[in-house]
N, C-alpha and C positions, 0 to 999 in steps of 0.2 A: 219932205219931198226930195226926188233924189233927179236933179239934172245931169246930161252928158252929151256930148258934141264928138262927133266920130265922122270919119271922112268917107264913112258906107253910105252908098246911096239907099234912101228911104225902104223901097219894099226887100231889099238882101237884112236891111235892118231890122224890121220887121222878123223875117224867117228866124233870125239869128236869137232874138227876143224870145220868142215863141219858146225855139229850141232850148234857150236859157232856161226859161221858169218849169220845163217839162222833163226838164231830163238830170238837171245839175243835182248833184248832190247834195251840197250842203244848203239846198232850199227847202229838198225834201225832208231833211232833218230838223228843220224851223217848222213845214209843216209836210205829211206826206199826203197829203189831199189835193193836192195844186191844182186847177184845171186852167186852161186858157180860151179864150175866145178873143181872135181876132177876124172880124168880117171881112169879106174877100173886099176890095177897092175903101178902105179905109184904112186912115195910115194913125189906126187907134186903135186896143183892144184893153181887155179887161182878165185879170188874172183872180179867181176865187179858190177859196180853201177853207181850210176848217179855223184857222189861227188867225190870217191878213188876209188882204184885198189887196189889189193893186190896179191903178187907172194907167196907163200907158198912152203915151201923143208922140207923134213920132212927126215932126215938122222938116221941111225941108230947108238946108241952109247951104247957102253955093253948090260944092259939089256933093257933100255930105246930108247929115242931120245934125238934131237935137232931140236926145229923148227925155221927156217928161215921165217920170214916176211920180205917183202919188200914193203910198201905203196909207192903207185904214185897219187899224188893230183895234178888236174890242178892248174896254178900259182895262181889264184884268192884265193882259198881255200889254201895255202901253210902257211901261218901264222897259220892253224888250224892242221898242218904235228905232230908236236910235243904232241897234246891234243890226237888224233887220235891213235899217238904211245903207248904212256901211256896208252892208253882204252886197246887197244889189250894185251899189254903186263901183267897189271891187270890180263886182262878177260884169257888170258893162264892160268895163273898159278892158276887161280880158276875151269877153267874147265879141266885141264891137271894135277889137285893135285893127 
């Protein structure tokens, strides 16, 4: 699971989110299948792909967030759980600066 605290208020968080898992490169090279679904007035979405999953919660904290990642790799790919994490958690805090 990959936490982050960022001083963007919830829904620019969200867009930025989005923007991340669809467009970055080095996710597409983990997997190039990505899609995202975040529904409009929910400050949650869901990222699927052909490699990982990922649960997204996006909570309000003072003036900022906290984002909630939660990657799901099937077992074959699970030794790559850890590399996966670390990308995402980087790629936060470079696109949530």
């Amino acid at each position: 699971n990959v936490e982050h605290k960022s001083q963007i208020p919830v829904p620019e968080a969200l867009v930025k989110i989005k923007n991340f898992f669809e467009t970055d490169k080095d996710i597409s090279k983990i997997d190039p299948e990505v899609s995202c679904n975040f529904p409009t007035g929910k400050n949650e979405g869901k990222v699927t792909g052909s490699r990982f999953n990922a649960d997204i919660k996006v909570h309000s904290e003072g003036t900022g967030c906290k984002i909630e990642v939660i990657v799901d790799l099937p077992f074959i790919l699970s030794p790559l759980k850890g590399k996966v994490e670390e990308l995402i958690r980087k790629k936060l805090s470079k696109y949530l600066a």
